[in-house]
N, C-alpha and C positions, 0 to 999 in steps of 0.2 A: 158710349156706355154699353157693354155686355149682357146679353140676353142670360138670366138661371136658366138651366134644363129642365121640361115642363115632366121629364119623369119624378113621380111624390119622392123626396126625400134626398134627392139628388142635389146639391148644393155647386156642382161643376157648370161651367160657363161655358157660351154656347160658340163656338169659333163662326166670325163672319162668314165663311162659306159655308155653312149650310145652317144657317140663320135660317130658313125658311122651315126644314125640318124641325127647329125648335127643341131639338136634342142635342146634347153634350157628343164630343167625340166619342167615349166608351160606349154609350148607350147609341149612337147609331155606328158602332162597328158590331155591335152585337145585334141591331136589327137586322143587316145588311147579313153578315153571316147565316140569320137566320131565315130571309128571303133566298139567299145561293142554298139552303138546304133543302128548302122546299121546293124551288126550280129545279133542282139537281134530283129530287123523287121524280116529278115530272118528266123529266128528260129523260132518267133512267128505264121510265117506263114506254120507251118508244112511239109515244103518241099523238105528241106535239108536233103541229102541222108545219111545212115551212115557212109560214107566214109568223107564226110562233115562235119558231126556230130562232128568225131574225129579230123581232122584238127583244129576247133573253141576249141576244149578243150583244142589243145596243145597250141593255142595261148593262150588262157586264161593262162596259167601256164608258159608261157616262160614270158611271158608278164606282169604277177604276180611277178615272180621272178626278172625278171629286174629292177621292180618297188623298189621290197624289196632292192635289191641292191643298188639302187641307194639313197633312201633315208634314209637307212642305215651305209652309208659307211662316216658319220662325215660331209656331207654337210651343212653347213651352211645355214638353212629354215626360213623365215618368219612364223610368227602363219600360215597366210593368205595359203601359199602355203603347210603346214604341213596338212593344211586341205584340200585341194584340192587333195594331195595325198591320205590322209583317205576315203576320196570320190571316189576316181579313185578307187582304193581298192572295196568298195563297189560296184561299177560300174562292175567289172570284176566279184564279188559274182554274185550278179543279172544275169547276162548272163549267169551265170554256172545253176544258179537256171532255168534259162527262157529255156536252154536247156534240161534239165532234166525234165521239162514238158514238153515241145513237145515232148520228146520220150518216156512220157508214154499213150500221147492225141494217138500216129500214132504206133502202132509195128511195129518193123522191120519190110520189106518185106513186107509193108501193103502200099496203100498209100490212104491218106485221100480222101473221099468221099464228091464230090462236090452236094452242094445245087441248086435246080432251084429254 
C-alpha cells in the first residue's frame, strides 16, 4: 500500500524510496532544489569551513543517489516531472561546481579578507 504526500492538498503517492521523507516525488525535488539554493548562498559566500565543506558534498551525493534511485526504479513519470528531475539533477551539478569555486576563491586555513 502507498503512502499520500503529507503536503495539504497533494494527492500524489509517495515512492518507496524516500517513504521516510513522507513527500511525493515533485515536492521533494522542489525541496531538494531549494536546500541546493540555500547551500549554494552559503558557499558562494566563502565561508563555510572545510568540515562544512565536506558535509554539503556528502549531501549532494546521497541526495544525488536517492534521486537516481528513485527515478530509476520503473516509476511511472510525466514528461513534465521527468524534467523537473533532469533539473534537480542539474541543480545538485551546480552546487558541486559552486563549491568547488569557493575553495579555490579561499585556501584552506585562509579565510577571506573583508573589504571596507
Amino acid at each position: 500500500m502507498s503512502t499520500a504526500c503529507r503536503i495539504s492538498g497533494c494527492k500524489l503517492s509517495v515512492p518507496p524510496q524516500i517513504d521516510p521523507e513522507g513527500i511525493c516525488l515533485l515536492h521533494f525535488t522542489l525541496r531538494l532544489e531549494q536546500t541546493c539554493a540555500d547551500l549554494r548562498r552559503e558557499t558562494v559566500l566563502g565561508k563555510a569551513s572545510h568540515e562544512r565543506q565536506v558535509e554539503i558534498m556528502e549531501f549532494i551525493a546521497a541526495q544525488g543517489e536517492l534521486l537516481a534511485r528513485v527515478s530509476t526504479s520503473g516509476l511511472h513519470m510525466a514528461d513534465e516531472l521527468k524534467a523537473r528531475v533532469l533539473s534537480t539533477f542539474l541543480t545538485l551539478m551546480n552546487l558541486r561546481e559552486s563549491l568547488d569555486r569557493a575553495a579555490q576563491r579561499v585556501p584552506p586555513g585562509r579565510t577571506a579578507m573583508r573589504q571596507s
